[in-house]
PyMOL commands that place a pseudoatom at each C-alpha (Angstrom):
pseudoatom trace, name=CA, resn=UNK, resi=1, chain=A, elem=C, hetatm=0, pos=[55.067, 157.534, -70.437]
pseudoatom trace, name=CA, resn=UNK, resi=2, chain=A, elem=C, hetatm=0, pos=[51.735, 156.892, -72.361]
pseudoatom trace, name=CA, resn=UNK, resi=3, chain=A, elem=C, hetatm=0, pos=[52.493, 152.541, -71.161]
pseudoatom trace, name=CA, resn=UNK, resi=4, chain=A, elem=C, hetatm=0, pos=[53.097, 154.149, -67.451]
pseudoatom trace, name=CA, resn=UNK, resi=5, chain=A, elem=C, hetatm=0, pos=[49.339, 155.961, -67.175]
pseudoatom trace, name=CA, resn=UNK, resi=6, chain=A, elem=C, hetatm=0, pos=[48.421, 152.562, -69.161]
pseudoatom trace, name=CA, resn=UNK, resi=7, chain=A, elem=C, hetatm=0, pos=[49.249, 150.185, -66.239]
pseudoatom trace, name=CA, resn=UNK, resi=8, chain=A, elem=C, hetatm=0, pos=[48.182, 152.920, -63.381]
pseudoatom trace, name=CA, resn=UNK, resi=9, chain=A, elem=C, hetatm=0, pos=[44.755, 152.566, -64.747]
pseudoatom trace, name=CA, resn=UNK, resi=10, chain=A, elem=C, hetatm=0, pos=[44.857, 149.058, -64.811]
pseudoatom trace, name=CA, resn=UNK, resi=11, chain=A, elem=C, hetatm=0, pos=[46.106, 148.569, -61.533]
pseudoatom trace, name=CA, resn=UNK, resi=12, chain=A, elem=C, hetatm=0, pos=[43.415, 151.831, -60.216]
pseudoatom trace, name=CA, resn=UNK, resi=13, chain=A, elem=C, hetatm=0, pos=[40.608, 149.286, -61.617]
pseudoatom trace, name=CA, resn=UNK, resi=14, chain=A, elem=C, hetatm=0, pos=[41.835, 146.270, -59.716]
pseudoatom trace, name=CA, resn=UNK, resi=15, chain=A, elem=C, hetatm=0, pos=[41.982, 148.489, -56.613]
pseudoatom trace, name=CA, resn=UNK, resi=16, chain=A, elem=C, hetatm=0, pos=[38.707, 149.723, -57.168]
pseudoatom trace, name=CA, resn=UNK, resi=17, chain=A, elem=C, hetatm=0, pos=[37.026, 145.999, -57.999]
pseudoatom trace, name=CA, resn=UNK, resi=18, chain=A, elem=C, hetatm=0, pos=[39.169, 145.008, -54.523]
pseudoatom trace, name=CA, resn=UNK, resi=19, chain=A, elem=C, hetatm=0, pos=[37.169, 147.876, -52.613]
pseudoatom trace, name=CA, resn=UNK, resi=20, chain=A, elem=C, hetatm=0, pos=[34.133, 146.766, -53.863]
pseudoatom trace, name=CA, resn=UNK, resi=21, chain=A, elem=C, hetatm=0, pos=[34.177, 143.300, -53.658]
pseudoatom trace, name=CA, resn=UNK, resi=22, chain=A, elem=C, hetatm=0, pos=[35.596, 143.780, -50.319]
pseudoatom trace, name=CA, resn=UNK, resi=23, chain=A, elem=C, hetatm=0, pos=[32.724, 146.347, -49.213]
pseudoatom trace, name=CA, resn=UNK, resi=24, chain=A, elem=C, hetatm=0, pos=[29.957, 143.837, -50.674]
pseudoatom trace, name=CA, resn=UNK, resi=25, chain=A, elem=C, hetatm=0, pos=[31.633, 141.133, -48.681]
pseudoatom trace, name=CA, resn=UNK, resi=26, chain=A, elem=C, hetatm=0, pos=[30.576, 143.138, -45.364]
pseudoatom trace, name=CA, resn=UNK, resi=27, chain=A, elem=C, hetatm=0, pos=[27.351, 141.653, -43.974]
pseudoatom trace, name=CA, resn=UNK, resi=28, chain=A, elem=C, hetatm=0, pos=[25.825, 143.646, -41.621]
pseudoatom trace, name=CA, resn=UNK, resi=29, chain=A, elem=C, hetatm=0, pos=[24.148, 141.695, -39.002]
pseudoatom trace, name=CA, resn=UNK, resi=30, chain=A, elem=C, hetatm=0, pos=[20.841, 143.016, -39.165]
pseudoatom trace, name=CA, resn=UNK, resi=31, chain=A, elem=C, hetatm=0, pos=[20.454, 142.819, -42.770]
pseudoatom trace, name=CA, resn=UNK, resi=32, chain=A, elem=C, hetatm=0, pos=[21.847, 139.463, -43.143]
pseudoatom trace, name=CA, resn=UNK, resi=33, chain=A, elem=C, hetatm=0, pos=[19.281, 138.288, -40.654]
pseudoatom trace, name=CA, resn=UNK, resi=34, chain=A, elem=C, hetatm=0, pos=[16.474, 139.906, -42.178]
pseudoatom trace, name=CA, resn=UNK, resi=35, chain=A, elem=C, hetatm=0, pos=[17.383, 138.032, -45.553]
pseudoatom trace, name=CA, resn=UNK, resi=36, chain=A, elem=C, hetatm=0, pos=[18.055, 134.653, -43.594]
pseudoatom trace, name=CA, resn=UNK, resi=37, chain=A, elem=C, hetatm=0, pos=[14.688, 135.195, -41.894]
pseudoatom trace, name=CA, resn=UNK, resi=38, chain=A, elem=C, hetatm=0, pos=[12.896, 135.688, -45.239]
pseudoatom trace, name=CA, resn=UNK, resi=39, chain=A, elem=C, hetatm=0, pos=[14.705, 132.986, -47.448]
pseudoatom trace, name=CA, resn=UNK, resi=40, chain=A, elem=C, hetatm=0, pos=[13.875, 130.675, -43.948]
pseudoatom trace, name=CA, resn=UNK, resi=41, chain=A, elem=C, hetatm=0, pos=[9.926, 131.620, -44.505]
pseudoatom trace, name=CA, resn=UNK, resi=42, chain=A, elem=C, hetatm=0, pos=[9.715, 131.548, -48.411]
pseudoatom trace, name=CA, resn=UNK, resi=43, chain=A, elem=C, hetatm=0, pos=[11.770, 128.097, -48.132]
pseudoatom trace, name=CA, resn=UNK, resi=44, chain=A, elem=C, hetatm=0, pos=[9.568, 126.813, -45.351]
pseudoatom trace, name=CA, resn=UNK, resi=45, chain=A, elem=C, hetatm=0, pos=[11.942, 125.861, -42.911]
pseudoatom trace, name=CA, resn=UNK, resi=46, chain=A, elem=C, hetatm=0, pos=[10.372, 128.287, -40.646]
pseudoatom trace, name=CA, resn=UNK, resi=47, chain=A, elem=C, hetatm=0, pos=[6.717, 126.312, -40.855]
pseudoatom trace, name=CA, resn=UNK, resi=48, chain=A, elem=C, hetatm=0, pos=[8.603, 123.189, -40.150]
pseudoatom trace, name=CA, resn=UNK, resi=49, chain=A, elem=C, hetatm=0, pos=[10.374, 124.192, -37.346]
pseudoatom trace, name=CA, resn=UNK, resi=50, chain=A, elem=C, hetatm=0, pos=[7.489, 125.321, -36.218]
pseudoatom trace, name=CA, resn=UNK, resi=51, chain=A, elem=C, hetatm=0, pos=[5.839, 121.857, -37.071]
pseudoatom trace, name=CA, resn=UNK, resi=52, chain=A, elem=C, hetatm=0, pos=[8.388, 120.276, -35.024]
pseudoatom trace, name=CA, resn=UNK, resi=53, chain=A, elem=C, hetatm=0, pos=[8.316, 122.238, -32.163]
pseudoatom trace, name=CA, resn=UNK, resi=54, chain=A, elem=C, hetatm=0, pos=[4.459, 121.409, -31.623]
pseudoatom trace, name=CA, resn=UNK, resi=55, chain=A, elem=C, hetatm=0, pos=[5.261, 117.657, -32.458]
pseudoatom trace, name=CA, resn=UNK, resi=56, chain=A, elem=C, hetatm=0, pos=[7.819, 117.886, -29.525]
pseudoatom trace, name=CA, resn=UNK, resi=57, chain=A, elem=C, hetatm=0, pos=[5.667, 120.608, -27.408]
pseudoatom trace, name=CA, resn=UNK, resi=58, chain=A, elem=C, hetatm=0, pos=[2.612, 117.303, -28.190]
pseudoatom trace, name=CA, resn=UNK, resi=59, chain=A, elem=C, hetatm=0, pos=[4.684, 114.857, -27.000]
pseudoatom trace, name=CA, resn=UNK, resi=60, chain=A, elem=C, hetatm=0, pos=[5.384, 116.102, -23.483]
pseudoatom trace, name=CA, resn=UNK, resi=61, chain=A, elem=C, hetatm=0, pos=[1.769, 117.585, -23.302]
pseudoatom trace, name=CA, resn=UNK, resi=62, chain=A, elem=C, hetatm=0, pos=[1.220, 113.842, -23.289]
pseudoatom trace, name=CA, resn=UNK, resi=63, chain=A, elem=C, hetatm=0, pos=[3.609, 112.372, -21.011]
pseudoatom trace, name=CA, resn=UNK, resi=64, chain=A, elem=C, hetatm=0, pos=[2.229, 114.586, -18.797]
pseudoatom trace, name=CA, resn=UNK, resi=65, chain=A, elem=C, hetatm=0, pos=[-1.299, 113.345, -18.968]
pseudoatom trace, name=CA, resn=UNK, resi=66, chain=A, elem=C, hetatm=0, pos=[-0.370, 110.301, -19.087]
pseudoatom trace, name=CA, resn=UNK, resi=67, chain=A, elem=C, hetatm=0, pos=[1.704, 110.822, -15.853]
pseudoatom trace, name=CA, resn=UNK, resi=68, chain=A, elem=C, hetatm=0, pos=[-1.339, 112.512, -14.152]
pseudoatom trace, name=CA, resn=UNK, resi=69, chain=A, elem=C, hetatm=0, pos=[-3.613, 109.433, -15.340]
pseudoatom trace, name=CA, resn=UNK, resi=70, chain=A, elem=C, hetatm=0, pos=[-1.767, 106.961, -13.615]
pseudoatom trace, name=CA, resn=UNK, resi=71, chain=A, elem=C, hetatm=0, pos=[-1.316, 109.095, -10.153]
pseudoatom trace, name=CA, resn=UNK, resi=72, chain=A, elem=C, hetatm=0, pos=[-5.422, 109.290, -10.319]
pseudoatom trace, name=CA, resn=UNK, resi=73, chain=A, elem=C, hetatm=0, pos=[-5.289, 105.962, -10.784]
pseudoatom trace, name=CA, resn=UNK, resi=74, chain=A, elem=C, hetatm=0, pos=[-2.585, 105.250, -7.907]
pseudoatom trace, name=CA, resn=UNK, resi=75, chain=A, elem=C, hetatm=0, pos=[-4.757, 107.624, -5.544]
pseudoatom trace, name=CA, resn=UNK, resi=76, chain=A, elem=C, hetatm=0, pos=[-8.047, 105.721, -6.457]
pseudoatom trace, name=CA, resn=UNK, resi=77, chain=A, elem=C, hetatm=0, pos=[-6.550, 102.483, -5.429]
pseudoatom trace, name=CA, resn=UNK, resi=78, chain=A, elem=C, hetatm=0, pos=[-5.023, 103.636, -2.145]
pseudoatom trace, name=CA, resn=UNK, resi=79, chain=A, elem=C, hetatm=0, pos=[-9.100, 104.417, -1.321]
for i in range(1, 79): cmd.bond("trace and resi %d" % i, "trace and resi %d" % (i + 1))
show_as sticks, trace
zoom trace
């Protein structure tokens, strides 16, 4: 009887580890994007996304001028 309560508390220990590993395992989505936001900013994956957003954002900021130049320059000739 004494081996019986022996493997029920063996077997209520995995149960319990299962329940917790398994409630750990859980993200909840707010958390886990709070974490992934703050591992992105002490990494600095944030800056450089950032970095390259303004290196694209630069880019087309001077196509654009560029662009505009040449229609001045179209519209001058046509004088």
């Amino acid at each position: 009887m004494n081996q019986w309560f022996g493997g029920l508390r063996g077997l209520g220990r995995v149960l319990i580890l299962c329940v917790v590993l398994a409630a750990g395992g859980c993200e909840g989505t707010d958390t886990r994007d709070q974490v992934d936001d703050t591992v992105e900013e002490m990494t600095g994956k944030k800056n450089l996304d950032r970095f390259k957003q303004m290196k694209d954002d630069l880019g087309e900021i001077q196509t654009q001028q560029t662009e505009n130049y040449r229609q001045l320059e179209e519209n001058d000739d046509d004088k």
